[in-house]
N, CA, C and O of each residue as an XYZ file, in Angstrom:
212
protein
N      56.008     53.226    139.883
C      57.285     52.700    140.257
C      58.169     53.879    140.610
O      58.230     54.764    139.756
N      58.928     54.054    141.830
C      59.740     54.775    142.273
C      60.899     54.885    142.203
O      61.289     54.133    143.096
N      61.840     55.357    141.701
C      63.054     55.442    141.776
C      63.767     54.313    141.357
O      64.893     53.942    141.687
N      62.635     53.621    140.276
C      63.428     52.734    139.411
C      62.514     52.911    137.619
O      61.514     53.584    137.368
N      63.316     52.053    136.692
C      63.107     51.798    135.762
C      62.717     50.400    135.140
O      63.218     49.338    135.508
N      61.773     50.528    134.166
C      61.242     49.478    133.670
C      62.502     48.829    132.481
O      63.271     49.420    131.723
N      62.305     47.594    132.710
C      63.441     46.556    131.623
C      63.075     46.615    130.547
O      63.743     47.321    129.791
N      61.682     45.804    129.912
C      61.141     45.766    129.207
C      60.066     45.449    129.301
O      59.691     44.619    130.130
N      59.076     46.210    128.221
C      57.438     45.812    128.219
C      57.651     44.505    127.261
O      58.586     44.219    126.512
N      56.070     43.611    127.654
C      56.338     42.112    126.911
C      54.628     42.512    126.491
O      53.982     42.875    127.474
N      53.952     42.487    125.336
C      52.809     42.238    124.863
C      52.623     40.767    124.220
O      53.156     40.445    123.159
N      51.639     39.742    125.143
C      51.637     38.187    125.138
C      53.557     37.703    125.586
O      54.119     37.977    126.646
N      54.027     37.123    124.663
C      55.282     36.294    124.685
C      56.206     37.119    124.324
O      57.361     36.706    124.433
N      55.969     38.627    123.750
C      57.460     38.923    122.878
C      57.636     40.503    123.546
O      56.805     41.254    124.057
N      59.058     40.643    123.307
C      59.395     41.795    124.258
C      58.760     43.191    123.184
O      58.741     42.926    121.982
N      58.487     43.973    123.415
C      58.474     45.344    122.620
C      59.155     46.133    121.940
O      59.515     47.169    122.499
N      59.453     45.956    120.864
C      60.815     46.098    119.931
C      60.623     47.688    120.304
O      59.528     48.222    120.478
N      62.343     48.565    120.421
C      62.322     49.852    120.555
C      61.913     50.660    121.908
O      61.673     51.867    121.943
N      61.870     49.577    123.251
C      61.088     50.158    124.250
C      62.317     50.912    124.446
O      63.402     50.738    123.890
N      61.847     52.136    125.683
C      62.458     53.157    126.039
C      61.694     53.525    127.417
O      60.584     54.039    127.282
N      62.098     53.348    128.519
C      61.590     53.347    129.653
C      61.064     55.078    130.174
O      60.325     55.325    131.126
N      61.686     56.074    129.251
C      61.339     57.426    129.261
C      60.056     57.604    128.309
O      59.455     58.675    128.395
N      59.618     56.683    127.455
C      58.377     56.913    126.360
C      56.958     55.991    127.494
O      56.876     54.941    128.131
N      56.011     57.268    127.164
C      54.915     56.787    128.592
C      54.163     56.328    127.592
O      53.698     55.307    128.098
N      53.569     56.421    126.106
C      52.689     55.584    125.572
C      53.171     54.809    124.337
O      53.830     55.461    123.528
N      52.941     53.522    124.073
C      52.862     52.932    123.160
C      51.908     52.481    122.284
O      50.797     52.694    122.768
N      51.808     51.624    120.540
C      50.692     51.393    120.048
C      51.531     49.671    119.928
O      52.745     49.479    120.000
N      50.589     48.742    119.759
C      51.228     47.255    119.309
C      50.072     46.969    118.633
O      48.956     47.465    118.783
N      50.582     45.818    117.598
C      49.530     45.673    116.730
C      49.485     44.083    116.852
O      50.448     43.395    117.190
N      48.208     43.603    116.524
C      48.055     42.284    116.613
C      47.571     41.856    115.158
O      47.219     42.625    114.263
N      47.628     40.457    115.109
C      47.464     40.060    113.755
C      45.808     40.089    113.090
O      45.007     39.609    113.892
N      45.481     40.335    112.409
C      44.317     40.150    111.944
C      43.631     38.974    112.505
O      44.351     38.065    112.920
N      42.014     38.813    112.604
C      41.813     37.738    113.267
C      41.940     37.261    115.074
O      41.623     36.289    115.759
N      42.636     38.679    115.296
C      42.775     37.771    117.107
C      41.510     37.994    117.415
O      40.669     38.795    117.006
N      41.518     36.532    118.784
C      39.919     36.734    118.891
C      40.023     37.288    120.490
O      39.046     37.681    121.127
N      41.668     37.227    121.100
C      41.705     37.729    122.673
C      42.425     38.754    122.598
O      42.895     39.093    121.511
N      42.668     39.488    123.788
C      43.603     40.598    123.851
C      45.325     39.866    124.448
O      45.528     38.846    125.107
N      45.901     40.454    124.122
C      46.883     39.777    124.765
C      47.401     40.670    126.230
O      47.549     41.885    126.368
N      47.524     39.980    126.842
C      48.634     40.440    127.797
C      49.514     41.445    128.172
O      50.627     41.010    127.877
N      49.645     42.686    128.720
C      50.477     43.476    128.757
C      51.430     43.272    129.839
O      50.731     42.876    130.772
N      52.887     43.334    130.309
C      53.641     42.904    130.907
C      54.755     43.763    130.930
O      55.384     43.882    129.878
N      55.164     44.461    132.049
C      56.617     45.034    132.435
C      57.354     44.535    133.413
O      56.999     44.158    134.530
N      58.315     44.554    132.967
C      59.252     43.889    133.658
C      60.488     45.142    134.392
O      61.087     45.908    133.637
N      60.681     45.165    135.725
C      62.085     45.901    135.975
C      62.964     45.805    136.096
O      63.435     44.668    136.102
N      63.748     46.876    136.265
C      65.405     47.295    136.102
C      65.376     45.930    138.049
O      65.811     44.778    138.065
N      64.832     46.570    139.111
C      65.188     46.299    139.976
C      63.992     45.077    140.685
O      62.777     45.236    140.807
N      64.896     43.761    141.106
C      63.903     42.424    141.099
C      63.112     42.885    142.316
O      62.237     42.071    142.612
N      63.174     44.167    143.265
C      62.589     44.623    144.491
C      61.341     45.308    143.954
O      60.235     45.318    144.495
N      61.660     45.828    142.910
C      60.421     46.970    142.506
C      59.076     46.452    142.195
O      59.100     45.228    142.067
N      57.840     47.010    142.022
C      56.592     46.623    141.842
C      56.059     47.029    140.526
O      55.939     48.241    140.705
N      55.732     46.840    139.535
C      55.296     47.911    138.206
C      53.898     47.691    137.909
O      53.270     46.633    137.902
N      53.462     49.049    137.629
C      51.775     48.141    137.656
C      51.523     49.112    136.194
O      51.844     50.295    136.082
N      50.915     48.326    135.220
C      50.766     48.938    134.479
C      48.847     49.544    134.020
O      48.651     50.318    133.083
């Protein structure tokens, strides 16, 4: 993404408590028992931009 910033990362349904669009790695934890991965999801600052994670 160019000359923009990410809003927020979403792992499955819930936003990423503490995101910071300057921090390049994160860890999320899932509950004991999952049997899928969930979803990773960013969302941007700008509704033009593309984010690929």
């Amino acid at each position: 993404m160019s000359g923009s910033r990410e809003k927020c990362l979403r792992v499955g349904d819930k936003e990423l408590a503490g995101f910071s669009p300057t921090v390049l790695r994160y860890n999320a934890l899932v509950p004991a028992g999952t049997q899928t991965v969930a979803t990773v999801t960013a969302v941007a600052n700008d509704p033009a931009a593309t984010v690929r994670i």
